[in-house]
N, C-alpha and C positions, 0 to 999 in steps of 0.2 A: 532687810535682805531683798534687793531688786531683780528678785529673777521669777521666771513664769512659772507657774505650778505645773505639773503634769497630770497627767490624768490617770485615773485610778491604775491603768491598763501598764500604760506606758511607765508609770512610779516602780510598780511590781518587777517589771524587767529592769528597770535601771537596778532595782537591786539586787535581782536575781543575776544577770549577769553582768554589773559593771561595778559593782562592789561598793553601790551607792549608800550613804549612811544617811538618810535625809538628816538624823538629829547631830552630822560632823561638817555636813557641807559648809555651814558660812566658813569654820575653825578651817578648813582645806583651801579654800577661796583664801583668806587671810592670810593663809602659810604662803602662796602663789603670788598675791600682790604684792607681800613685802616681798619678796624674793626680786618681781619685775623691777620693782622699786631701786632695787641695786643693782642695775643691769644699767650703768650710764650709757652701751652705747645703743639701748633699746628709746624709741617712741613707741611704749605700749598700751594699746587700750585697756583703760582699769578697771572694765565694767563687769560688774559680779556675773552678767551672765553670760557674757566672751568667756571669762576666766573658767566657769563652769561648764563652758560648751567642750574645752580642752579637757578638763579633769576627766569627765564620762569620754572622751575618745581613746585617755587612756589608762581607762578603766582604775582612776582615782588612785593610781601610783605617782606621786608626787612626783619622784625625780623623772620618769618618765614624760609627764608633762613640762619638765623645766625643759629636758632635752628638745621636747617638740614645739612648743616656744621657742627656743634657742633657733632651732634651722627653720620655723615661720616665720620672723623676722630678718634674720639673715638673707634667706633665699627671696623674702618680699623685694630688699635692695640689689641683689645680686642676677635678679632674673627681669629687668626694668622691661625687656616685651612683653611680659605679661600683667605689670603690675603699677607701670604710668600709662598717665593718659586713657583713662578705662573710662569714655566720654559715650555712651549709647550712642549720644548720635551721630559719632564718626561715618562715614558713608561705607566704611570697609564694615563695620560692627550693625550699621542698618543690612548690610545685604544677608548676612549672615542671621541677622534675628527673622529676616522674613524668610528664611527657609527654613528653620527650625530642626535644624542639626543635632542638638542636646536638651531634651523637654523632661521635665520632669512629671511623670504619671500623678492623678489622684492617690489618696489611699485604698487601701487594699483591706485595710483591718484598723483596729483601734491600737494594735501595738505590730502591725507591722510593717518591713522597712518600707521605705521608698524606693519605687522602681523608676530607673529612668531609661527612658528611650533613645538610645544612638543612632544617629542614621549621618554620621560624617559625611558619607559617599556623596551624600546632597551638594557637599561645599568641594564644587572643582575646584581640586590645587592648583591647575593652569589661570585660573581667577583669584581664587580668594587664597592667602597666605596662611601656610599652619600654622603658625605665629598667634595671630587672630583669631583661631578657629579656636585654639587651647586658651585664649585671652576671656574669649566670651564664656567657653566653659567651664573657668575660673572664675568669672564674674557671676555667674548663675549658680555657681556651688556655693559663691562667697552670701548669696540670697539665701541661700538655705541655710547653711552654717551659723546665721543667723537667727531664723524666725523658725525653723522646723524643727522642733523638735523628735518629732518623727525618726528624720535622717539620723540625728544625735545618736537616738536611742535606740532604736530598731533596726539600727543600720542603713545598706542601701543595697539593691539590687540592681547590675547592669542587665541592659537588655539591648543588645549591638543588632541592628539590622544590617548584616554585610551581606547583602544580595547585589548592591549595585557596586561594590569594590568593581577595579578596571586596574589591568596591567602599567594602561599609562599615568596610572596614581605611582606607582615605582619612581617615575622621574622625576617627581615633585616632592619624595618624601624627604621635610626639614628631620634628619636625626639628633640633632644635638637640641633641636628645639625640642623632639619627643623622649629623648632623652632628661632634659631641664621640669619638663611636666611629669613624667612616671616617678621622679625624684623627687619631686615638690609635695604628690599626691603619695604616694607610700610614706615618706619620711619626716613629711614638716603638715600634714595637713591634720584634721582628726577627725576624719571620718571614722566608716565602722564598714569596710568595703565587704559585702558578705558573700558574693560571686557575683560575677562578667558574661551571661550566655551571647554565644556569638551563634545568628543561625543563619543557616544557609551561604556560609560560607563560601564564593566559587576557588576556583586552586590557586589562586597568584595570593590570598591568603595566605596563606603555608609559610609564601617567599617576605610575604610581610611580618606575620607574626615570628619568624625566624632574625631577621633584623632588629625586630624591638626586643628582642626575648633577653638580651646581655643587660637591660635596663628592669628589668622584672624580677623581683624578688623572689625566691621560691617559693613562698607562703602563700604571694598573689597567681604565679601560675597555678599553684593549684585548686584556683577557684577559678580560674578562666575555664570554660567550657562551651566545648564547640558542639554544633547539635548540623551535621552534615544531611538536609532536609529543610523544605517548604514546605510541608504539611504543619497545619496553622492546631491539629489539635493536638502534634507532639509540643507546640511556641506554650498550649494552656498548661500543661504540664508543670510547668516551670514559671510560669507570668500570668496570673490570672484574667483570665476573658473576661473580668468586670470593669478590669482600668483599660485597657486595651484599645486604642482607637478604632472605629470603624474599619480603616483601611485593615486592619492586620483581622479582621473577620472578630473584632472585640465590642464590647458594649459603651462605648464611652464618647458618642460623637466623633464626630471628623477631624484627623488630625490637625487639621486649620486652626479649629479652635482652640487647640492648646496652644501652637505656634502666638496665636493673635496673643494670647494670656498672658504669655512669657516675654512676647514683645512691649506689651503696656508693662509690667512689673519692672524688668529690666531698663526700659526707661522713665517711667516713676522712681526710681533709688538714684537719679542722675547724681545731685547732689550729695549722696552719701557715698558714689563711688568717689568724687573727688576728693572730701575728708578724709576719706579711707587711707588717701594715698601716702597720707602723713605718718601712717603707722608700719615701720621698719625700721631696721640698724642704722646707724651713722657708726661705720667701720673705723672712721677716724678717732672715735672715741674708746672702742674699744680694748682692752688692758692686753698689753700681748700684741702680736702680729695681728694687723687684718687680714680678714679672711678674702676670698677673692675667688671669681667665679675659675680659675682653675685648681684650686684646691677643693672645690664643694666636686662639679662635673668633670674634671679634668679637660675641661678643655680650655684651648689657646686660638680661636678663630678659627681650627681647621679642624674638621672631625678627624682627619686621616694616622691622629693621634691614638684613635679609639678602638680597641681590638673587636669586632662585630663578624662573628660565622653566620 
């Protein structure tokens, strides 16, 4: 069996809450690959601890994990902006890695989640394309989803620095691209999303999170939480001042140096992003109708198809 042990800490909560049987795992793994196995129009990775990473996100319910397989693969082919060509050193994906938009914090604890730090505002939409910006954030989830166990187990905790939002991010915002990503990440990924604090909010927030809110499921609004304040010792409250970079009044060095971290990681896996890219549906093979990116998101090239209050 090829997969990482966990740690005393982290074993406990897999079985405490994700209904982990260490002595059924390979048998549940087994059940999972033959299943990929007959999925002709799947390219699936067959690797016990891919397979395993999926079972614990859903919480070792089998058919649960076929379905979210089903729309990983699927949406991998149906959603190709975010899922070819995921080359680090694209010059659109280097500017974006030197400003460090989506970093993922130290740990916090031996079994707890992984925090990560939002700071989008960084990436002007008059510059950089939200396309990209959700491209690289998929490719640094796709790093963890991998090697972290942490994320797997412990979940993950957002932590949104919406202080530099700006009214004229309104004109730039791709919907149907953020529509294709809230879809991708609720429904086909397998995370373990535990809440979203958004702080310090200014108001044109409201008008944004009102527009995405028709793509949000109501289980994930109810973890989204807005904390209307810059005092940095309500942010400890909720985000521990251990992992916390210096800028936000935390113990963890200067945010540079996560930036640089995630910069060398993310293009160190150069090579495995483009292997990667092998692994998705071929619709043509598929039994039945293929599926097709206006049956997954309903759209046809125009959002104005999309009902959005």
């Amino acid at each position: 069996m090829s997969i990482r042990p966990l740690s005393k800490e982290l074993q406990a909560k897999a079985i405490a809450e994700l209904n982990e049987n260490p002595k059924r795992i390979q048998e549940d793994i087994n059940i999972i690959k033959e299943w990929l196995k007959q999925q002709r129009h799947f390219n699936a990775r067959m690797d016990d601890q891919f397979i395993l990473t999926f079972l614990r996100g859903c919480k070792f319910s089998l058919e649960k994990t076929k379905l979210k397989f089903e729309n990983f693969y699927t949406m991998r082919t149906l959603i190709p902006e975010f899922f070819e060509n995921r080359d680090p050193f694209l010059p659109e994906l280097q500017a974006l890695l030197k400003i460090g938009a989506y970093l993922p914090l130290k740990s916090a604890g031996p079994d707890s989640p992984r925090y990560i730090l939002y700071r989008f505002w960084l990436a002007d939409p008059a510059i950089h394309k939200v396309r990209n910006l959700f491209k690289l954030n998929m490719m640094i989830s796709d790093i963890l989803l991998d090697e972290d166990d942490q994320i797997t187990v412990g979940g993950m905790v957002g932590f949104q620095d919406a202080s530099g939002i700006t009214v004229s991010m309104l004109t730039h915002m791709d919907l149907p691209i953020m529509k294709k990503a809230m879809m991708f990440f609720e429904g086909a990924f397998p995370q373990r999303p535990k809440v979203m604090h958004f702080f310090n909010p200014p108001s044109v927030f409201d008008t944004i999170y009102n527009m995405m809110k028709p793509f949000i499921k109501e289980k994930m609004q109810k973890r989204m939480m807005l904390h209307r304040t810059s005092n940095l010792e309500e942010m400890y409250k909720h985000v521990p001042k251990s992992i916390l970079p210096t800028e936000y009044g935390g113990d963890a060095g200067p945010v540079q140096n996560l930036v640089d971290e995630w910069k060398k990681k993310v293009e160190s896996r150069a090579a495995w992003f483009k292997d990667d890219e092998q692994y998705k549906s071929d619709e043509s093979k598929r039994v039945g109708k293929p599926k097709t990116e206006s049956d997954l998101f309903g759209i046809e090239g125009s959002f104005r198809k999309l009902n959005v209050d």
